[in-house]
PASEBA-1860 file (N, C-alpha, C; in nm, 3 decimals):
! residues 234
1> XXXXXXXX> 0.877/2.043/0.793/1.013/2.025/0.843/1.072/2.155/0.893 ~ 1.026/2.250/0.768/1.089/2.392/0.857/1.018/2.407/1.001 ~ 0.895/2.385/1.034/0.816/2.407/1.157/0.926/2.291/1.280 ~ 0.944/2.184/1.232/1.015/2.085/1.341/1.165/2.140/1.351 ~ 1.216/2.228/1.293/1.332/2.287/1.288/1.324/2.437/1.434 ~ 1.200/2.515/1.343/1.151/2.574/1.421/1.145/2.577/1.604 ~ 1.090/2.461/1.618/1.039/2.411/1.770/1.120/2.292/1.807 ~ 1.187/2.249/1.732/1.287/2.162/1.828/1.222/1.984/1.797
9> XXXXXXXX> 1.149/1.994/1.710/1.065/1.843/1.760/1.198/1.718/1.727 ~ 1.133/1.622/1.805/1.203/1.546/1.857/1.335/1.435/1.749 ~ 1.202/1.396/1.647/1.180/1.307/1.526/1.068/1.403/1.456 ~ 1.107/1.361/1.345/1.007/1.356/1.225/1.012/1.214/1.120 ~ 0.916/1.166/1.121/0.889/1.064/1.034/0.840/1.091/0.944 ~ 0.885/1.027/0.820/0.850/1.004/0.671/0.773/0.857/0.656 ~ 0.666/0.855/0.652/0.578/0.748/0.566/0.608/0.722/0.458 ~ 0.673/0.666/0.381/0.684/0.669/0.217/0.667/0.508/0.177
17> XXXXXXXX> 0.675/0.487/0.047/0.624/0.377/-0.019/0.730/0.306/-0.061 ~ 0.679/0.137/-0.111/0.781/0.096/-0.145/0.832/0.138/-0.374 ~ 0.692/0.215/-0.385/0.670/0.270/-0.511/0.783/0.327/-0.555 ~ 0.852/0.406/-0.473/0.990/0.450/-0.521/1.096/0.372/-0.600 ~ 1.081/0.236/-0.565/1.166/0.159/-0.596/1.146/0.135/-0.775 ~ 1.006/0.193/-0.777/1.039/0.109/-0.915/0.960/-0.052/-0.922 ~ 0.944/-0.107/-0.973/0.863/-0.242/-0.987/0.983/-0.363/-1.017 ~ 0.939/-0.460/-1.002/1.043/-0.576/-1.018/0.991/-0.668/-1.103
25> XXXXXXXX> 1.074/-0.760/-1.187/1.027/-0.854/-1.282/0.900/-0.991/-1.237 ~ 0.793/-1.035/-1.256/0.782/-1.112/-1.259/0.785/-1.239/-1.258 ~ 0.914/-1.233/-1.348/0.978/-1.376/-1.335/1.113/-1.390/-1.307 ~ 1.136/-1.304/-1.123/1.247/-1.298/-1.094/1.133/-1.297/-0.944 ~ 1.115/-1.379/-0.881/1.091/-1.395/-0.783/1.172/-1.392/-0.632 ~ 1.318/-1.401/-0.683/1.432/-1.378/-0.574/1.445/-1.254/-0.550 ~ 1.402/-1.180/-0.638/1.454/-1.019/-0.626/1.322/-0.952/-0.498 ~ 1.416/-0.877/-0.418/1.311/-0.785/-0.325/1.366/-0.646/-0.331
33> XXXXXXXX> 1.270/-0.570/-0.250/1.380/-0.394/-0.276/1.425/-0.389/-0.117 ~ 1.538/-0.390/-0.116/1.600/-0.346/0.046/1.605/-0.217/0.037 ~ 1.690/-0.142/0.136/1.689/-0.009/0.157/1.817/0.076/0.097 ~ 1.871/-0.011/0.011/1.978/0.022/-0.066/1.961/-0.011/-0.249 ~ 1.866/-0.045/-0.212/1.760/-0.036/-0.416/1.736/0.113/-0.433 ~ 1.822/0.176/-0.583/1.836/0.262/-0.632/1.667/0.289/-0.658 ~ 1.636/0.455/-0.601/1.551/0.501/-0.635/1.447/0.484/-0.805 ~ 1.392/0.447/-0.853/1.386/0.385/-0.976/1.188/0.434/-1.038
41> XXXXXXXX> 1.161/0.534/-0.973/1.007/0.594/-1.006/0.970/0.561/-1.117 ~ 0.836/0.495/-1.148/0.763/0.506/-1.304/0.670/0.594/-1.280 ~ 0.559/0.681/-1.222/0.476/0.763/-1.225/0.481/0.850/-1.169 ~ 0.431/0.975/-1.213/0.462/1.113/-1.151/0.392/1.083/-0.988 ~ 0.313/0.981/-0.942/0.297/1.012/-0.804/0.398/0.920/-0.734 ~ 0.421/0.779/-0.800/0.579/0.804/-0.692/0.680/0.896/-0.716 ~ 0.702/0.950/-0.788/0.789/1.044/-0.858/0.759/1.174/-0.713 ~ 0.620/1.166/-0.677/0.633/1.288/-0.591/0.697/1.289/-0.438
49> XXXXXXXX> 0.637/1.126/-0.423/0.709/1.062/-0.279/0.847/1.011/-0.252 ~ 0.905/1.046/-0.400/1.059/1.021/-0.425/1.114/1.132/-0.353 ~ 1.042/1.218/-0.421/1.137/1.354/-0.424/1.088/1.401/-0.249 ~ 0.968/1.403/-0.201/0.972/1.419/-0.059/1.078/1.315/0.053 ~ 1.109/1.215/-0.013/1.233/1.159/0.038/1.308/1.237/0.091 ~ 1.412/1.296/-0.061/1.486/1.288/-0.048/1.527/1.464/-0.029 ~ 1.403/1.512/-0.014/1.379/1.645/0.074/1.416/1.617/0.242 ~ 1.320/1.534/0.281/1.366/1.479/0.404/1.513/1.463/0.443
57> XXXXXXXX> 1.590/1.381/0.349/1.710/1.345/0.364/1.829/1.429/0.371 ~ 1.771/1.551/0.279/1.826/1.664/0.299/1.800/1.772/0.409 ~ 1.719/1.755/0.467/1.712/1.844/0.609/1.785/1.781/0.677 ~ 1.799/1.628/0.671/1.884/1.583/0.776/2.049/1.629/0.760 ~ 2.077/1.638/0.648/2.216/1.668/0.587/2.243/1.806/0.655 ~ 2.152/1.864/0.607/2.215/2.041/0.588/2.149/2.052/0.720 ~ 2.051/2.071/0.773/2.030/2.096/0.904/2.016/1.997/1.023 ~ 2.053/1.906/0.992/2.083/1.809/1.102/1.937/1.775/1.146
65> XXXXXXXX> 1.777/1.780/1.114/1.681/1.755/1.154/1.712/1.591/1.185 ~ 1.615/1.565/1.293/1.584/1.408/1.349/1.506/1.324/1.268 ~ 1.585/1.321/1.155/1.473/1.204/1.019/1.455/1.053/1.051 ~ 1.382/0.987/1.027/1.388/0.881/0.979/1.264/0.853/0.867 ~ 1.238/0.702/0.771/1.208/0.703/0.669/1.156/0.592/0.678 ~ 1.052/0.532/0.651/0.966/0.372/0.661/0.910/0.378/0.472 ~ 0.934/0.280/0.425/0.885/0.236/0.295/0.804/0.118/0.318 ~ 0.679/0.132/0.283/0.630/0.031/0.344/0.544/-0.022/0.194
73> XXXXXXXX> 0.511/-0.195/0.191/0.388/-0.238/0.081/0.244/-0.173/0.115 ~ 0.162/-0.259/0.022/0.067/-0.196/0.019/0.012/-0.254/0.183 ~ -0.104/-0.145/0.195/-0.146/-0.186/0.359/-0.317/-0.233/0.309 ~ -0.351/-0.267/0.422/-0.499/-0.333/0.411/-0.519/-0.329/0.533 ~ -0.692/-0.339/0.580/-0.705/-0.360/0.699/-0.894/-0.219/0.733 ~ -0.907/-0.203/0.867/-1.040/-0.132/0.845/-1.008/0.001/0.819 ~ -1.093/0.067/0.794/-1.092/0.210/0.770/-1.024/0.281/0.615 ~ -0.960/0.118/0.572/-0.898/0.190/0.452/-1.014/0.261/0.303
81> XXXXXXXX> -0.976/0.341/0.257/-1.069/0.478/0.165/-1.100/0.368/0.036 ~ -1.248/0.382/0.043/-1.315/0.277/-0.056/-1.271/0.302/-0.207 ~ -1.161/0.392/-0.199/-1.115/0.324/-0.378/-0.987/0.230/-0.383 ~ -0.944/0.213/-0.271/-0.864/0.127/-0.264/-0.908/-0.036/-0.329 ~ -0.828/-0.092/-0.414/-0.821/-0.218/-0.472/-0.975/-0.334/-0.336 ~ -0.902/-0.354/-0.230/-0.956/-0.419/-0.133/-1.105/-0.423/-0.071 ~ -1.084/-0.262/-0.043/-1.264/-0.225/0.028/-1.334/-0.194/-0.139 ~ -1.277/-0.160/-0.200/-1.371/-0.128/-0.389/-1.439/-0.254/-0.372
89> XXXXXXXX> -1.373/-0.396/-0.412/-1.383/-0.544/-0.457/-1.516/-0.566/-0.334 ~ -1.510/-0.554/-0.223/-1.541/-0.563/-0.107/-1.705/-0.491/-0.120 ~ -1.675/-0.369/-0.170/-1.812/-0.292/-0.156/-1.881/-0.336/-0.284 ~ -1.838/-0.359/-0.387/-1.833/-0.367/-0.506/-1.950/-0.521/-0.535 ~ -1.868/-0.592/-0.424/-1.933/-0.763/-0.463/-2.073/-0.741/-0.397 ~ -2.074/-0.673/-0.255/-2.170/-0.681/-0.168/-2.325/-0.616/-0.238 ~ -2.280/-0.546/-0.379/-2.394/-0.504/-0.439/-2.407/-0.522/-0.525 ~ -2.354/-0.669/-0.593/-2.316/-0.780/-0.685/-2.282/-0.641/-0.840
97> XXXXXXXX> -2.236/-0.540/-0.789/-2.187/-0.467/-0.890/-2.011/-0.516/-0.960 ~ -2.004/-0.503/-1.074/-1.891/-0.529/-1.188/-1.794/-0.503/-1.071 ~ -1.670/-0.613/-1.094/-1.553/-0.577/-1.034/-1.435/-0.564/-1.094 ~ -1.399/-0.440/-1.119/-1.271/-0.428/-1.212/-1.179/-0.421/-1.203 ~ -1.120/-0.503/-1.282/-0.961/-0.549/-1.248/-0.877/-0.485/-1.368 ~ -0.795/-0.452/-1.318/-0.692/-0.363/-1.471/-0.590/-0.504/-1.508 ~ -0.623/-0.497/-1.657/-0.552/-0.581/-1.696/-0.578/-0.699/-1.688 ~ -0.492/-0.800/-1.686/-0.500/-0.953/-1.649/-0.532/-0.945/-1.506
105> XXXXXXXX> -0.488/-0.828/-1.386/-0.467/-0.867/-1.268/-0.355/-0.959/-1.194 ~ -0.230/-0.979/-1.307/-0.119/-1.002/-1.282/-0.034/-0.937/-1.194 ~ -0.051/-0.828/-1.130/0.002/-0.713/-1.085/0.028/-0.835/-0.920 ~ 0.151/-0.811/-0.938/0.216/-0.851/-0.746/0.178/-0.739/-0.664 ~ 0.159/-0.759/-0.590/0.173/-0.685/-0.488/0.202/-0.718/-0.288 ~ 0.303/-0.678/-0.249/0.336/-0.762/-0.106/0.220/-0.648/0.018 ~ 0.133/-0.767/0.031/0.053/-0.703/0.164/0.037/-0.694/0.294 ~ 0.014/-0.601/0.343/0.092/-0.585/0.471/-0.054/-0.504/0.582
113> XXXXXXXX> -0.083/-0.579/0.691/-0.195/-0.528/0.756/-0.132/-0.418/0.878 ~ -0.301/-0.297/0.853/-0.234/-0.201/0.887/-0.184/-0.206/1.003 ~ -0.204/-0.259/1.113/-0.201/-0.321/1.257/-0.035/-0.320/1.234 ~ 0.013/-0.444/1.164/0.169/-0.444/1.140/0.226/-0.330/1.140 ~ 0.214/-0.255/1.019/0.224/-0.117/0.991/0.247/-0.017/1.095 ~ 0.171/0.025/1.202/0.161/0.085/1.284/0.263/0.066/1.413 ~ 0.293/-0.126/1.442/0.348/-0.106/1.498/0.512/-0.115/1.419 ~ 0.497/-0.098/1.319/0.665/-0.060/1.310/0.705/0.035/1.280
121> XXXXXXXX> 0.586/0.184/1.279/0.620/0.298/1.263/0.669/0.305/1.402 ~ 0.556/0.274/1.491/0.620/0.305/1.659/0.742/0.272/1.658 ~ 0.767/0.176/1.621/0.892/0.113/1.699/1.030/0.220/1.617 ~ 0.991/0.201/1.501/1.085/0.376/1.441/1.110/0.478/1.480 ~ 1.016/0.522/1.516/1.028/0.651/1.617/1.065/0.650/1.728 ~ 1.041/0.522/1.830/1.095/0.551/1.965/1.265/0.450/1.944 ~ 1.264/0.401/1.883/1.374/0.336/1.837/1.500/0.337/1.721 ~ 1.457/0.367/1.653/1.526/0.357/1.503/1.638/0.466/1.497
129> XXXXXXXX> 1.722/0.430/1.416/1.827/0.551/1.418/1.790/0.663/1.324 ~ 1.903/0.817/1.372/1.834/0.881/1.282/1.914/0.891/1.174 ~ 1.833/0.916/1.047/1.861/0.966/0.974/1.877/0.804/0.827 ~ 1.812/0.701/0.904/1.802/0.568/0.837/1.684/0.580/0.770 ~ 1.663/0.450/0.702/1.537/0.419/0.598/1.562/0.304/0.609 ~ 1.386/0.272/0.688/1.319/0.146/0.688/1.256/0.084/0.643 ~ 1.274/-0.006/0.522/1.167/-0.109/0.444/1.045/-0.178/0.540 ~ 0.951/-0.163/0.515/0.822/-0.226/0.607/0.741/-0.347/0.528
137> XXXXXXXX> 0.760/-0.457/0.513/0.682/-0.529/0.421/0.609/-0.676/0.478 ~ 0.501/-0.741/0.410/0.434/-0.832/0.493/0.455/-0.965/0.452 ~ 0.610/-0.961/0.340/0.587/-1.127/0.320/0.475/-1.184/0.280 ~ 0.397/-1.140/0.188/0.239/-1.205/0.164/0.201/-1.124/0.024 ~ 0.286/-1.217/-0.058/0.264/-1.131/-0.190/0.194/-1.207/-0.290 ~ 0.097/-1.120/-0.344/-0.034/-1.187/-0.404/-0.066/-1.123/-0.538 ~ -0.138/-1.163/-0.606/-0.198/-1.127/-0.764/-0.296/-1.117/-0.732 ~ -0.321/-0.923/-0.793/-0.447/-0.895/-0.782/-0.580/-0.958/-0.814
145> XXXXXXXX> -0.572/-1.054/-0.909/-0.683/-1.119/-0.925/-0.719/-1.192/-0.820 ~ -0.630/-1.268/-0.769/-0.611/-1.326/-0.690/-0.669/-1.347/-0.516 ~ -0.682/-1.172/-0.525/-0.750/-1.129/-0.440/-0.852/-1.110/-0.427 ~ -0.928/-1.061/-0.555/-1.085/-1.051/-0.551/-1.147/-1.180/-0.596 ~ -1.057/-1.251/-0.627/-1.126/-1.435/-0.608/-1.139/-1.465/-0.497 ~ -1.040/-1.432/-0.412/-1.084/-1.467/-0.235/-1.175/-1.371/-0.200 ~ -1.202/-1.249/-0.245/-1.306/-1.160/-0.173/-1.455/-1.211/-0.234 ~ -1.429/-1.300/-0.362/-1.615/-1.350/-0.402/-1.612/-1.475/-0.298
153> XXXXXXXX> -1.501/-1.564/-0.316/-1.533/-1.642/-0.182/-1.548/-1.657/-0.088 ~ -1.521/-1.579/0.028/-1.545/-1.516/0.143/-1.706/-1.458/0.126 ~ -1.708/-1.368/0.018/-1.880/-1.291/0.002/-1.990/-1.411/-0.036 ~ -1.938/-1.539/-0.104/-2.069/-1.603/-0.193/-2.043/-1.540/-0.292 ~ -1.997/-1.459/-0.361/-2.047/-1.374/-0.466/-1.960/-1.486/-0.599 ~ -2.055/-1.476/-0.719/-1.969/-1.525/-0.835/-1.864/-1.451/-0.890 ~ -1.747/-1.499/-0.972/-1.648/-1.451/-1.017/-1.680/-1.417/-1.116 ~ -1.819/-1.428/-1.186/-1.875/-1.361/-1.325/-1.856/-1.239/-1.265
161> XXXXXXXX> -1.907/-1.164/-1.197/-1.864/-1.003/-1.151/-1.727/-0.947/-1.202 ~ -1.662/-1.023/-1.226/-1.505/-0.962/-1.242/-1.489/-0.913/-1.388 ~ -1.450/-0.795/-1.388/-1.456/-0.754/-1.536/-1.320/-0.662/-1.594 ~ -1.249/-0.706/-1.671/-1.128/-0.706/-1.653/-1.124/-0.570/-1.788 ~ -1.068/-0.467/-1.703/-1.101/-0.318/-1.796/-0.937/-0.298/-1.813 ~ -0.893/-0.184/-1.881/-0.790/-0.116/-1.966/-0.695/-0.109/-1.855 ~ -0.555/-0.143/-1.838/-0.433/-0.130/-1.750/-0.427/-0.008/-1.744 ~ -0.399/0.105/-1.646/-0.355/0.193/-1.602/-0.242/0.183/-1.662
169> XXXXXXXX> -0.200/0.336/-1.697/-0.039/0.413/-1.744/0.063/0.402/-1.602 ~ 0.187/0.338/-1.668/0.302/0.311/-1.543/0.263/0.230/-1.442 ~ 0.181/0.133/-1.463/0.152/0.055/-1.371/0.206/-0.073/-1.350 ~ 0.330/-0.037/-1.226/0.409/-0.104/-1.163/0.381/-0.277/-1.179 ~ 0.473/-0.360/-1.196/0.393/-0.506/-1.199/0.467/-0.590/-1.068 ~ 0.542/-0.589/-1.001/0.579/-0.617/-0.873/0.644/-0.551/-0.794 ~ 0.560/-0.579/-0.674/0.658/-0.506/-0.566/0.726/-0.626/-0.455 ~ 0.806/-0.646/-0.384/0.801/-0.712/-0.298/0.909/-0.654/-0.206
177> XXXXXXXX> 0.905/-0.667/-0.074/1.048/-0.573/0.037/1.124/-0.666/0.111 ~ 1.201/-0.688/0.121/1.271/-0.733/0.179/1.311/-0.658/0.340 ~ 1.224/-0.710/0.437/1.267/-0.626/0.608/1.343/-0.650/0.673 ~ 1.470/-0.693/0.613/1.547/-0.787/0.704/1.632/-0.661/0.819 ~ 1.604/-0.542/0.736/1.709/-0.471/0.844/1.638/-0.413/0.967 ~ 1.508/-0.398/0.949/1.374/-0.359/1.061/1.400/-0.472/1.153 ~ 1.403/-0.630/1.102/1.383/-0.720/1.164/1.537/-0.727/1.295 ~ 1.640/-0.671/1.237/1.719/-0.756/1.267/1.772/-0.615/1.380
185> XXXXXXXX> 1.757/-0.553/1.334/1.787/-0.388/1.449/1.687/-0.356/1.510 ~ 1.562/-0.371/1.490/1.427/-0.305/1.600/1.362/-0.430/1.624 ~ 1.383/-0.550/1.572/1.321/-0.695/1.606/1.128/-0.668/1.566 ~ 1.162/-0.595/1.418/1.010/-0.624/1.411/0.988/-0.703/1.291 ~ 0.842/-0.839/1.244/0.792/-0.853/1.227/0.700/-0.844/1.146 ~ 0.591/-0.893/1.029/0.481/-0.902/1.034/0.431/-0.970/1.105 ~ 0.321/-0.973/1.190/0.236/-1.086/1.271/0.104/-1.143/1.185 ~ 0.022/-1.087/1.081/-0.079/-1.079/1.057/-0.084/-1.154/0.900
193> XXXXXXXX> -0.073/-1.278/0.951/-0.098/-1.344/0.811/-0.190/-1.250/0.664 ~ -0.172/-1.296/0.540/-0.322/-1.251/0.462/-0.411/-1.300/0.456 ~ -0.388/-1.429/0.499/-0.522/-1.516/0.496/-0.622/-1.469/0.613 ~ -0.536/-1.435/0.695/-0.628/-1.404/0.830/-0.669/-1.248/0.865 ~ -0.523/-1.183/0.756/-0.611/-1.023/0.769/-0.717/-1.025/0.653 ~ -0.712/-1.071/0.553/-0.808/-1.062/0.467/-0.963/-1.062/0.540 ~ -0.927/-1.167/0.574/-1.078/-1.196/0.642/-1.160/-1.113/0.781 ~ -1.065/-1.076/0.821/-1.033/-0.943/0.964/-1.102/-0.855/0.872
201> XXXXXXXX> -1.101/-0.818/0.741/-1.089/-0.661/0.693/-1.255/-0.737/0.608 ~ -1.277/-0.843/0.552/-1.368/-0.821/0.535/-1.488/-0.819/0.616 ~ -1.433/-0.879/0.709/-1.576/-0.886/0.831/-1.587/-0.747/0.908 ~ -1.457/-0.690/0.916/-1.493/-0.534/0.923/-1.591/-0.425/0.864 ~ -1.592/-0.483/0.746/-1.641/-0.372/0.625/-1.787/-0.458/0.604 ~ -1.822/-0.549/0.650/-1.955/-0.602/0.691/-2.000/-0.551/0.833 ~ -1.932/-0.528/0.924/-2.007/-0.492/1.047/-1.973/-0.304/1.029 ~ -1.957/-0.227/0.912/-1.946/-0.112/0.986/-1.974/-0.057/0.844
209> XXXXXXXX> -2.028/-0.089/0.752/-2.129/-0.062/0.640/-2.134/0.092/0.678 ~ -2.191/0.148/0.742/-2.248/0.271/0.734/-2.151/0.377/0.723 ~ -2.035/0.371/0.793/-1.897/0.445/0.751/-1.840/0.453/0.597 ~ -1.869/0.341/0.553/-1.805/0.314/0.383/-1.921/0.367/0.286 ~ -2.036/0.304/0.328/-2.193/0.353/0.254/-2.174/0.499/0.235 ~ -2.170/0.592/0.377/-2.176/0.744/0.348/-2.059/0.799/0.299 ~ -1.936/0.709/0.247/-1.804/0.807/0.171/-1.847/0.771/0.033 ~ -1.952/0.605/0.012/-1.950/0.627/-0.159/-2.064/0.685/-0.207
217> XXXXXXXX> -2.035/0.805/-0.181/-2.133/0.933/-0.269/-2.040/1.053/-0.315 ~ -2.111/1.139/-0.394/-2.058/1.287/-0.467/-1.891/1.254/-0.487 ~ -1.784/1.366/-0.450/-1.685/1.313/-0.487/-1.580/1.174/-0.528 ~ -1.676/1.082/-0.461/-1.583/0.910/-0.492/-1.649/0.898/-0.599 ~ -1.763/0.950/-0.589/-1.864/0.847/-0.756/-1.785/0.947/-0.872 ~ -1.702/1.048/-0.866/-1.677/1.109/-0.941/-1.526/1.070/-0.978 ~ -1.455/1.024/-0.854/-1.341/0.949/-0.876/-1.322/0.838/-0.965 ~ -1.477/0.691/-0.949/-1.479/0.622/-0.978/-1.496/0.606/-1.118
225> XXXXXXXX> -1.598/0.701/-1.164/-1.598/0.726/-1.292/-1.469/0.741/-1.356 ~ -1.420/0.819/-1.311/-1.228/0.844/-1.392/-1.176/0.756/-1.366 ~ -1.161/0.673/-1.306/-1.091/0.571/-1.280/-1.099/0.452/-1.354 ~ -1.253/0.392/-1.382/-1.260/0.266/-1.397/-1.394/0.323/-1.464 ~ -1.474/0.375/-1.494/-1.586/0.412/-1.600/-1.556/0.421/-1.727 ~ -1.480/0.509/-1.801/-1.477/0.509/-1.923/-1.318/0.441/-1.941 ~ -1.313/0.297/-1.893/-1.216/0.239/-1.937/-1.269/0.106/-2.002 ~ -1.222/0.132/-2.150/-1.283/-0.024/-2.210/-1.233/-0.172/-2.162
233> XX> -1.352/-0.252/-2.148/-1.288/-0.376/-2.129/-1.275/-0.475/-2.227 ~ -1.140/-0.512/-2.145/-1.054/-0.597/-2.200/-1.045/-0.766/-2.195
END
């Protein structure tokens, strides 16, 4: 930001999550986070994308920089980094290896393909006002289990694979966004059903194997281990 201060740039955009918000009840299905839901962090890594917020928000204050702010759900789609929930399940079934799910796999989550994504960053930047914050979300909110039941069905693969290991610390149990103000000031959209990106992303990660094959070595197998190796199942 000091560099876009520096040189004059035009905009600066903030990518941020809808993680800030905090998680929502379960069994409050009416509730979404708009762009006026009190900041509400459970883990030191939204905790970090909080605070780059509202760093942002403050250049805009004190130095008048060209901010704007997109909170977006979780994304899906090709190219996404094989520890992600989606391409893991994905790579995971294809080598009929254990698929681990934290917890019950109760966890909501609203999904949103990256395609969508992209175009409502554009439309932010050449559009959006400054110094606003834009909720980005896909209307398509699902239980993680939920998901790697459609990823054995789509693969053939059995749901014996699924092996349900130790919940992660601070781990959020719904998210869902409410876009009504994206929708209704920049006229954007999700277009990309889940039923139909799901299947987009797995036939991706079947025709391009060799990109995902050469990232799961040395550092991921070392990720994976911490992650989901020495977690007992449950």
């Amino acid at each position: 930001m000091d560099a876009c201060r520096k040189y004059g740039i035009q905009r600066y955009h903030q990518v941020s999550t809808d993680e800030v918000y905090g998680d929502l009840p379960l069994d409050r299905p009416d509730l979404f986070f708009t762009e006026t839901t009190p900041i509400h962090t459970s883990s030191p890594y939204s905790s970090s994308k909080a605070g780059a917020d509202l760093l942002v928000m403050a250049y805009n204050r004190t130095y008048g920089l060209p901010v704007t702010i997109s909170r977006c759900s979780n994304n899906y789609g090709p190219y996404h980094f094989p520890e992600k929930v989606i391409p893991l399940m994905i790579a995971n079934a294809l080598a009929d290896k254990p698929l681990p799910v934290y917890g019950e796999g109760l966890n909501v989550r609203d999904w949103l393909y990256v395609v969508d994504h992209c175009r409502a960053i554009d439309l932010i930047i050449h559009k959006g006002k400054v110094g606003e914050v834009y909720n980005v979300g896909g209307h398509n909110e699902m239980k993680n289990i939920d998901i790697v039941k459609l990823i054995c069905k789509e693969l053939g693969k059995p749901e014996s694979l699924i092996t349900h290991v130790e919940d992660r610390k601070g781990h959020d149990m719904r998210y869902a966004i409410d876009p009504t103000k994206i929708h209704n000031e920049l006229g954007w959209l999700p277009e990309t059903k889940f039923e139909v990106g799901i299947k987009k992303t797995i036939q991706w990660y079947l025709d391009n194997k060799e990109w995902w094959e050469t990232i799961i070595s040395g550092e991921y197998q070392n990720y994976y281990e911490k992650m989901y190796g020495n977690r007992a199942e449950v």
